[in-house]
Every structure is written in structure tokens, then in C-alpha cells.
N, C-alpha and C positions, 0 to 999 in steps of 0.2 A: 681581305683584298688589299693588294700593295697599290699605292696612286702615289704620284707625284702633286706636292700642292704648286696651285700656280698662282695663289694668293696668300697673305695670312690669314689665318682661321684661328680663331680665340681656341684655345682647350684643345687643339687636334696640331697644330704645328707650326713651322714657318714657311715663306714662299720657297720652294727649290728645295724641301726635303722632303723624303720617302717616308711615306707611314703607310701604318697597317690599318684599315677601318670595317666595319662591316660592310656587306655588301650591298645591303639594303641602304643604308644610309649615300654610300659612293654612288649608286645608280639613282636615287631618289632626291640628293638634295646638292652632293659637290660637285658631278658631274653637270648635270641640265645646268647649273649656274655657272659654270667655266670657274670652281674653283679649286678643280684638279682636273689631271686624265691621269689614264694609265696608266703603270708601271713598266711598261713594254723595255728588253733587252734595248733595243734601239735608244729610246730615250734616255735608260738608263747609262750607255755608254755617252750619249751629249753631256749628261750632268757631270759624270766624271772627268771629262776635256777640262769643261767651264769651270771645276770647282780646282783644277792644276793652274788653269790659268790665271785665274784671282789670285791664289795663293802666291804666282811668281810678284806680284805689287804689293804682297804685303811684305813690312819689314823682315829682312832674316838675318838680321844680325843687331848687335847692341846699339852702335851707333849709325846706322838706319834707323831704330824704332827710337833712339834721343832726335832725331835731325826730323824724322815725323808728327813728335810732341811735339817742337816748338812751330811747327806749320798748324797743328789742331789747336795750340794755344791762343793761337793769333785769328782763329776761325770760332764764326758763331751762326748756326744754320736757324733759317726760320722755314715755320710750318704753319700756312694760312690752311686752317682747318675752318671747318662747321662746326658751329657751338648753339648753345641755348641762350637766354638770360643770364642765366646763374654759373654758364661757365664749362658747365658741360660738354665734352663733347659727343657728336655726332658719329662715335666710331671712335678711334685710336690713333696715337702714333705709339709704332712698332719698331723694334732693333731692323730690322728691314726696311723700315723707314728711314729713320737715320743711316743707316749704311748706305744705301743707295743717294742720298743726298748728298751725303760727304763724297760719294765719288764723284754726283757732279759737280758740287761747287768749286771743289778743289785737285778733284783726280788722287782722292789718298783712298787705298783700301785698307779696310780693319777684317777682323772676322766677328761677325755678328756674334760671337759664341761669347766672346771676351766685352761685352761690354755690360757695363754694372747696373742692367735696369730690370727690377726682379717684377716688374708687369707693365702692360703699355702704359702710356701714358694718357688720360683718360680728361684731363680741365687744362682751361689753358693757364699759362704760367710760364715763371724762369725756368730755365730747367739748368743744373750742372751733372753732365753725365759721365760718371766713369769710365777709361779704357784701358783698356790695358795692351799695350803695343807690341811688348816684349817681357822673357822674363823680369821682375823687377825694374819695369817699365812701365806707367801707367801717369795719363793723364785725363784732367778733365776737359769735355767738350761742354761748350754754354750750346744751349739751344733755345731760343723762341718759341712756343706753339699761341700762334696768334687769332682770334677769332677771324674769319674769314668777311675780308672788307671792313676792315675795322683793325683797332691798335691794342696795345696792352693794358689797363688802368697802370696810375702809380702805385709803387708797391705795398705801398701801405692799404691802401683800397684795395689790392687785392688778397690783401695777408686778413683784411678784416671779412671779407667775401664769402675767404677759405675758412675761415673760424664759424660764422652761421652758416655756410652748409653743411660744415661736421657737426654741429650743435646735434646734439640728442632729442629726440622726438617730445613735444612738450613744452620745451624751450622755445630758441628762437624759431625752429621750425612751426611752429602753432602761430599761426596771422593773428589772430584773438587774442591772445593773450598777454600780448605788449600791452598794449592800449586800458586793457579793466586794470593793470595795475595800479597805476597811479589815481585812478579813481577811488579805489580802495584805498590805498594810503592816506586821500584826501579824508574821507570816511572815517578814518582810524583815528585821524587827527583832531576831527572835529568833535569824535566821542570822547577823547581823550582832554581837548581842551574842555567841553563840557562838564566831564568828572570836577574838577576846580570846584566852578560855578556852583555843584549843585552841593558840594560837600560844604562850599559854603555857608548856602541858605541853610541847611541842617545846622550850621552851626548856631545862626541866629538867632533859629528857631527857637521859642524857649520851651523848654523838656515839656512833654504832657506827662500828667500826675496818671499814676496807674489808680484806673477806677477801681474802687475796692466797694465790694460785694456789701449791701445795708444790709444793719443788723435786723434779724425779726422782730416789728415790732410787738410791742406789747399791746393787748384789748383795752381801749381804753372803758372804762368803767362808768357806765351809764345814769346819767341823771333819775334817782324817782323821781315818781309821779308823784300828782296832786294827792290821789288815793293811797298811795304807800306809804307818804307821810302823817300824813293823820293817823294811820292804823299805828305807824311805830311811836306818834305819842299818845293814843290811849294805850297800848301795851306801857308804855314807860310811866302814865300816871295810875293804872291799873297798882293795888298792892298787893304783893302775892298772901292768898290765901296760907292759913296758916295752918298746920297739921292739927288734926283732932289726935 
């Protein structure tokens, strides 16, 4: 089903162009939201008026689209958007957006097709956007996109903003994980100042002697008695009998 979008739509088009979608999706979700209609003959011929009619205010020649750059040079558009904390925004700015803004701030038309932003723009920040005016014509426009009722940080607060929330999962994005660092460092330090100490005392210590294994002792050999002595000196005054 062919519809005219009348807003931008991420992934499906820009506002004022004709796309093809399902039909379920056009009657179920961009239509009831007014973010297309129809394709109707009728409309179709307005869009093509309007898109002759822009086209006469954009540059058609060399020095038109020189005498335009130095008017977009001198031009720097701001966009009070809705954002989060962290910078996010609430939605986007689109080539539709800026085109539309530059016409009213300034009354200069470009064609959204020729400008050098390969996806919206999504945090707030500087922006310097490519255009291209003319063949071998191209300048950049500075743009603003500023949280809404509120200003820019300096840029360096915002260059550092941009670095932890690209940070990879684990990193700075982990709350926790700042913080046990330096505790363990502390930890590491103290085990490490204590190695010293205790290699130390070891050293002081004086060696222990390896026990060695006693030898078995020997029976010691028992006193006679009263009675045994006697027996072994009558045996010893006894005189041996003599052979017959």
C-alpha cells in the first residue's frame, strides 16, 4: 500500500515522501497516529507542485550555491529538544528537521537528500553538518541540539559524558565497580607491604635443626641378683671333675 508520510518515521522514510508498506501495518499503526495517509492521485499531484516549488529556492547555479554557503556559514541553528540525564534524547533530530529550520531561520532551501547525516541525531551536542549546495559546492552548517530548558555542558564535560556512555558494558557502565577498586588496591598494598615484614622475621629466625630419627636403642643388660651370684661363684670355686 502506497501512503504519503506526514511525519518522519525511523526505518520506513522521511516526511513528504511516498512509500510502499503493508497494509496491515498503514491501517493499524501510521494511519490511526496521523503519521501518514493515503496515496491518493490528488495528493499525489500537491506533492509534486510543492516539491517544483522548493526546488525553484534552491541554488541553480554555481554562484548561487557560493553566495548560499557563505549565508549557512554565518548561520548556526539550535534544537531545544527532550533529553534524559545522560544526554539522550527523547526522539531525534532529522534532515527534516534541519531543513525545515534553516528555512525558517534564514529562508535558505537545501534538499534534504544532499545533506551529510548518515542517521538522526540521537544526544545532545555540537554538531557540524555537511551540505552540499551545488556541484562541487559544499558547506558546513554548525548546529545546537540543546536539552530542553536548559544549556550545553563545556565541551570538555561533554566529550568526557560521550566517552562513559560509549564505555562497554562492565566498565564504566557497572555502578559497582568504581568504587571496590580502590579497595582492593588498598588490600593488595597492604599484603604486599606485609611480604617485607614477614620475610623478615624469617630471616631472624634462627633455622630449626631437622629432627633426626633416634637411633634403636640397645637392651640394656640387667643387674643379677642376689641368687645368681652366689650360684656363679660356687660354679667358679667348684673344680672340674676330672676324667676317669
Amino acid at each position: 500500500m502506497d501512503v504519503v508520510l506526514l511525519q518522519d518515521v525511523e526505518k520506513v522514510g522521511l516526511k513528504g515522501e511516498v512509500v510502499n508498506v503493508a497494509r496491515g501495518y498503514a491501517r493499524n499503526f501510521l494511519l490511526p497516529r496521523r503519521l501518514a495517509e493515503p496515496a491518493t492521485p490528488g495528493r499525489l499531484a500537491e506533492l509534486q507542485r510543492h516539491e517544483e516549488l522548493r526546488a525553484r529556492h534552491e541554488a541553480q547555479t554555481v554562484e548561487q550555491a557560493r553566495e548560499i554557503a557563505g549565508a549557512v556559514e554565518q548561520t548556526e541553528l539550535r534544537f531545544d529538544v527532550k533529553a534524559g540525564p545522560t544526554g539522550s534524547l527523547f526522539g531525534s533530530v532529522t534532515t527534516t528537521d534541519i531543513v525545515e529550520e534553516l528555512w525558517r531561520a534564514r529562508r535558505i532551501r537545501v534538499d534534504r537528500r544532499k545533506i551529510g547525516l548518515s542517521e538522526p541525531i540521537k544526544r545532545i551536542g555540537r554538531y557540524e553538518i555537511p551540505i552540499e549546495l551545488f556541484t562541487d559546492v559544499t558547506v558546513d552548517l554548525r548546529a545546537l541540539v540543546v536539552p530542553e530548558g536548559g544549556e550545553l555542558p563545556p565541551e570538555e564535560e561533554q566529550l568526557a559524558s560521550e566517552a562513559t556512555a560509549e564505555a562497554p558494558e562492565g566498565g564504566a557502565e557497572t555502578p559497582h565497580g568504581a568504587p571496590e577498586a580502590p579497595e582492593a588496591t588498598a588490600d593488595a598494598g597492604v599484603a604486599v607491604d606485609a611480604q617485607p615484614e614477614m620475610e623478615a622475621e624469617a630471616t631472624h629466625e634462627p633455622p630449626q635443626e631437622q629432627a633426626e630419627e633416634p637411633a634403636a636403642e640397645e637392651p640394656e643388660a640387667e643387674e643379677p641378683t642376689a641368687e645368681e651370684s652366689e650360684a656363679e661363684e660356687t660354679e667358679a670355686e667348684t673344680p672340674p671333675s676330672s676324667p676317669n
